[in-house]
N, C-alpha and C positions, 0 to 999 in steps of 0.2 A: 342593451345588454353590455354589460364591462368588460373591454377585451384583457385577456389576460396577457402581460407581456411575458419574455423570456426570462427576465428579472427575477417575478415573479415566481416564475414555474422551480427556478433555481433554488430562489428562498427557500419556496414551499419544500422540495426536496433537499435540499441541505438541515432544515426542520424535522423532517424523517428521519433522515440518519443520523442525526445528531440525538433523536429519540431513542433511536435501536440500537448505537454504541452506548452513550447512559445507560440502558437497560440491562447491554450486556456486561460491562463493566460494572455496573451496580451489584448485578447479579452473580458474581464473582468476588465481588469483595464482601459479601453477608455469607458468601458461601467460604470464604475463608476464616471472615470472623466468628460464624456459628460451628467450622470444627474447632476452632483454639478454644472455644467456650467449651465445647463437648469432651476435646481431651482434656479441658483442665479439671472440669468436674466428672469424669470418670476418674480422673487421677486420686484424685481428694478422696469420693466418696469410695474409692476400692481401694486406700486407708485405712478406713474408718470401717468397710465389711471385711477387711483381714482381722484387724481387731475383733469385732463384734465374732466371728465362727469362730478363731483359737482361743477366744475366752468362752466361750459354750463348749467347745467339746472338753477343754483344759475341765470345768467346771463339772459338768458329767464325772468323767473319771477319778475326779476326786471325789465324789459323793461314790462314788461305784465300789472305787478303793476306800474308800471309812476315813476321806483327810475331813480333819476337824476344822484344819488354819484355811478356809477357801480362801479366803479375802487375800491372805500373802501369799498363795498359789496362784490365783487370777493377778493379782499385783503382775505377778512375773510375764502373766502373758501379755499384759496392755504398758501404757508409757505411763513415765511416773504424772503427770498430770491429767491423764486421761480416768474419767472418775464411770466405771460400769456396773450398771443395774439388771438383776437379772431375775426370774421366776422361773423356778422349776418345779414341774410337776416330773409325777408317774402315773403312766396306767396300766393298773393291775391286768395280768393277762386273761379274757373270758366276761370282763364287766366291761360297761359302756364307758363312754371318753369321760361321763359326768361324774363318775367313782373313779376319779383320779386320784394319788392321792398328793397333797402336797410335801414338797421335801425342804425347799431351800427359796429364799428370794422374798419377794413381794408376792405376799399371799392374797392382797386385792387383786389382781390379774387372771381373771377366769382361763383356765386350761381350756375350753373350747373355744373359746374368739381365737387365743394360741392355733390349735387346731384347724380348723376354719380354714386360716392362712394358709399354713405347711401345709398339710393334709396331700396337695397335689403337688410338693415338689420335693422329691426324695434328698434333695440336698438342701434344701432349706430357704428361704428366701429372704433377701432384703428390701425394707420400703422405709420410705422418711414416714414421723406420723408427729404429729402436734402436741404435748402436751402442755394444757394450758397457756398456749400462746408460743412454746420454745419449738424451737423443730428440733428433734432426735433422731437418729440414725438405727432402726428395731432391726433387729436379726429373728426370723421366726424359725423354729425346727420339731419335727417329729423326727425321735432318734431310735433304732429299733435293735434293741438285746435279746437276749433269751430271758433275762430276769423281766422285761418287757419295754414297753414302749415310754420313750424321756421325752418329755414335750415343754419347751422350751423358750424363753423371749428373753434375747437380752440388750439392753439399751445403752446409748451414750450420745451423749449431747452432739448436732451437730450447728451447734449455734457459731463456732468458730470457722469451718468451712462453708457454712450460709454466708456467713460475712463477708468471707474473703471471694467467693464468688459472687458476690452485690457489689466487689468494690471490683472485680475484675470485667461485670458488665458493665459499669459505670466508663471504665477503663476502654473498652472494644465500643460505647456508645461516643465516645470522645473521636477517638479513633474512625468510626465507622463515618464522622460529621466532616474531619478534615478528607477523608479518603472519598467523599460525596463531592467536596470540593474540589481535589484533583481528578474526581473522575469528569466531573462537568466541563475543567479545562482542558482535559486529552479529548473529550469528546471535540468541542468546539475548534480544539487543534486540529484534530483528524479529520470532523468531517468538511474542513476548508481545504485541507490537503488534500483527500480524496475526488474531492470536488473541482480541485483548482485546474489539472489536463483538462477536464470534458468542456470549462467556463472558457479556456483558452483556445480550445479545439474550436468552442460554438463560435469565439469572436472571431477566429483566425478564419473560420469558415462566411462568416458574414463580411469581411470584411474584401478573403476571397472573391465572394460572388460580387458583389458591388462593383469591384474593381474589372472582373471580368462581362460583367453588362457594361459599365463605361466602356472599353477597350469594343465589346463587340458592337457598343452602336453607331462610331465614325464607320467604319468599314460597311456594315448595312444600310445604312443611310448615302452613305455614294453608291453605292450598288443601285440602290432604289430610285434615286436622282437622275443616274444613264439610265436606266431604263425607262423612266418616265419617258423620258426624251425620243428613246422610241416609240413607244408609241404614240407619243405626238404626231407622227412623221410615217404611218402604217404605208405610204404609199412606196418610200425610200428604200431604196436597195439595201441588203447587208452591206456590200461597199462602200458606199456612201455613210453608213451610219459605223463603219469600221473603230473610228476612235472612240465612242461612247461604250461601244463593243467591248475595247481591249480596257479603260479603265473600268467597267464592271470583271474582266475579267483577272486585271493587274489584283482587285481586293479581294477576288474571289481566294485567290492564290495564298494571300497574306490572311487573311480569314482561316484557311484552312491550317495554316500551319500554329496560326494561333490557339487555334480548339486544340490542335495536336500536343502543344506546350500544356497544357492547361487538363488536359484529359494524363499527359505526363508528372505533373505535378499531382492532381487531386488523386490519382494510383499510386503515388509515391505517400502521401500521405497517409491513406487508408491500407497501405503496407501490401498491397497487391502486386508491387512490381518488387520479382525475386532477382538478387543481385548471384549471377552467375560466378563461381569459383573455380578458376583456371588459371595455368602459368601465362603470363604475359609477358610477351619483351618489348618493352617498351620503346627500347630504341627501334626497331623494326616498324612498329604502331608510329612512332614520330617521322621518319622517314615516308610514309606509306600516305599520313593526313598532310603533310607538307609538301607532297606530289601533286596532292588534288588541289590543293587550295590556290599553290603555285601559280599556275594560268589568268586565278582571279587578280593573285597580286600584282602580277604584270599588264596587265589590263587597265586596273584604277595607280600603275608608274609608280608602285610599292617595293621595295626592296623585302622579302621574305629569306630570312637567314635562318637554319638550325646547326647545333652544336649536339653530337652525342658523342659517350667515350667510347673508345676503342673496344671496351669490353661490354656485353651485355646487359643492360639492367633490365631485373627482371622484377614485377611482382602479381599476385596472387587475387585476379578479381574479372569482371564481367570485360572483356574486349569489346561488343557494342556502345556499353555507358562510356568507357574512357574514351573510346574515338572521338562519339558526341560532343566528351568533354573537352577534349583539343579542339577540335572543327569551333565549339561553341566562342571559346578562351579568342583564335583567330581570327571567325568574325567578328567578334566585340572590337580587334585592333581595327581592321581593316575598319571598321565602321568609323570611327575615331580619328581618326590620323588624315593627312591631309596627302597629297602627291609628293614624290619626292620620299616620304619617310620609310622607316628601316623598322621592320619587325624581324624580332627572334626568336628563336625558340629554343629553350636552353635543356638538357637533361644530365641530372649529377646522380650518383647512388654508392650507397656503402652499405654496409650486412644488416644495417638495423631498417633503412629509410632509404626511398627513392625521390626526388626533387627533381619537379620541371617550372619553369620559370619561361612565363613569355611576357616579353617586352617591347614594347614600341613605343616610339618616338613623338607621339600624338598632342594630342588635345588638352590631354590631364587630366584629372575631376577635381571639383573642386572638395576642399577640408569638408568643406560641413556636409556633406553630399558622401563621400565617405564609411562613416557608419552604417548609411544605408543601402549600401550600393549592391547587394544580393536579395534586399528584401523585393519582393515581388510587384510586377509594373513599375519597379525603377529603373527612369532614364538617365542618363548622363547627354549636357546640352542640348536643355530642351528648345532649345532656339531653331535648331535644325531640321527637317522635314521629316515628318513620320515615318514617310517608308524608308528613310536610313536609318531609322533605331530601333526598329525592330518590335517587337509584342510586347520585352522589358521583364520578358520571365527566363531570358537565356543565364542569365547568372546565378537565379536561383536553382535552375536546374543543373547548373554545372555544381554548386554549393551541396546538393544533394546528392550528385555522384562523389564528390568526395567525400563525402561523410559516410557516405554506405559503404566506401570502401575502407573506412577505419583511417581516412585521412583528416586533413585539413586544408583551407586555403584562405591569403591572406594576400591583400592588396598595396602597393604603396604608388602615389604618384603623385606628379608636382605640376602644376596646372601651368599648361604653355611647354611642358618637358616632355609628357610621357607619361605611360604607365607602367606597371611591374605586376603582374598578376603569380604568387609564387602557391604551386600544390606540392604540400608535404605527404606520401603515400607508403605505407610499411613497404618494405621490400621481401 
């Protein structure tokens, strides 16, 4: 059986929607082109039936009133090049339609085919009809007096609005073939755009997982190794077996904090962790994580320095996330840096922007290392022993507390100097 890849499955639905935006932008542009068509030929032909009724009724009333001159009476009702044909009958009141009598016009034109037509529309109706190959634009009417009923047809070419509406569909078929053509490149545009977060999401997420089975299988694998060990030795006291004990328990330790990272991140991604809104003072928060940390930095013969101003800085966001994000910023030096060296921790702010800047004296990173130094499982000196660097998701998750809180954060360091980790936060 053919497996089917992700690739694939992509294609195939990018293929979908690329059908069902065509469709619907197709479907839209025939629906714009077929009403410009509709108003342009109701425009035309409701022309051509103002014409054709004021030359009919014009035409009645001068047979009613005794005008001799119809043809320059009608004249006056149509345009000078407009050329109208017309048959008028009467039916005497009491006799049937077929004792009509003739009065005026084209006396080939049977008064009941006339009839026929009108008969059901008190106002009269218009239809295109053929004669001998031309199309005309007929006006039909039954008209009703006391002297009796006027039955009525009167015609005029409509071979010059046929044309003009043959060259206006010609026109919207032009039209509709380029407008087929931009709609197939919005389509093919859209549906890559549409497409392009979920193709990014899928890789960010396989590439995720990868990286997190690599990461979880040193730590289960020594886990696994001490305990073999015991039970090689079932007869051996827990004391005796104490050190296989405490390195199954050193990774248990670093294991768990790594799922913690990682169950952190994949919630931050799928938008489940809600970033809390409250006033923060931030000097307080720096003072409060540079208390705790303090102990460790004296421990590993670290000089820990902060600078806040005199006055308050305050801004507007989650208190747990930015602790995190300090504690995280600190361990990263601490980890870094060698004995002897001098970490800071700096906080500046004015009415637009809050800036904290911590600095140490460290290791550096190197240039090309750089670019990638928040992306996820990245270490800095990988030369050095794992359990000093940690899981290598602390940066991205510090990169994610600032961003949720409407910040930025931005690195600079010179390899053998030091580092510079600077977080810009609205105030």
């Amino acid at each position: 059986m053919k497996q089917v890849t992700q690739n694939d499955a992509f294609s195939a639905m990018r293929i979908k929607l690329f059908l069902i935006i065509i469709g619907a932008l197709f479907t839209i542009w025939l629906i714009l082109l077929g009403l410009v068509y509709s108003l342009m030929a109701n425009e035309l032909f409701g022309l051509l039936d103002n014409g054709l009724q004021t030359y009919a009724i014009h035409t009645i009333h001068s047979h009613m009133n005794n005008k001799a001159d119809i043809t320059s009476s009608a004249g006056h009702a149509s345009s000078s090049d407009t050329k109208y044909n017309y048959s008028l009958w009467q039916r005497v009141p009491g006799n049937s339609i077929t004792y009509s009598v003739f009065i005026d016009g084209n006396p080939f034109v049977s008064p009941m085919s006339i009839y026929k037509v009108a008969q059901n529309h008190p106002d009269g109706i218009f239809k295109t009809i053929n004669i001998q190959g031309i199309p005309y634009r007929a006006f039909f009417a039954v008209i009703h007096f006391q002297r009796g009923d006027f039955i009525i047809r009167v015609t005029t070419s409509a071979a010059r609005t046929d044309t003009t509406l043959s060259n206006l569909l010609w026109t919207l078929g032009i039209v509709g073939f380029f407008a087929l053509g931009i709609t197939i490149m919005i389509g093919l545009w859209l549906s890559s755009r549409i497409l392009s977060p979920s193709i990014r999401a899928w890789k960010r997420q396989q590439q995720f997982v990868a990286d997190a089975s690599h990461e979880l299988r040193t730590p289960l694998a020594i886990i696994k190794t001490n305990l073999e060990v015991l039970l090689r030795h079932p007869e051996h006291t827990i004391e005796s077996e104490l050190h296989w004990l405490g390195n199954a328990y050193s990774e248990v330790l670093s294991t768990t904090t790594l799922i913690e990272d990682l169950l952190t991140l994949a919630r931050a991604d799928s938008m489940e962790i809600l970033i809390e809104h409250e006033e923060i003072d931030l000097s307080a928060l720096i003072h409060e994580v540079a208390d705790t940390v303090q102990p460790l930095a004296e421990d590993q013969e670290k000089d820990l320095k902060w600078e806040t101003p005199e006055f308050p800085c305050k801004t507007i966001g989650d208190i747990k996330r930015l602790r995190q994000l300090l504690l995280i910023l600190l361990d990263n030096a601490l980890k870094y840096t060698n004995s002897g060296a001098i970490i800071s921790v700096t906080l500046g702010c004015d009415t637009n922007f809050t800036q904290i800047a911590v600095k140490d004296t460290g290791i550096g990173i190197p240039v090309n290392q750089l670019p990638k130094i928040f992306d996820r499982f990245m270490r800095g000196d990988s030369s050095r022993h794992r359990e000093n660097q940690g899981s290598g998701l602390g940066l991205s998750i510090a990169k994610w507390i600032v961003e949720a809180h409407g910040g930025n954060i931005i690195v600079n360091s010179t390899v053998g100097k030091g580092s510079t980790f600077t977080v810009k936060l609205p105030s």
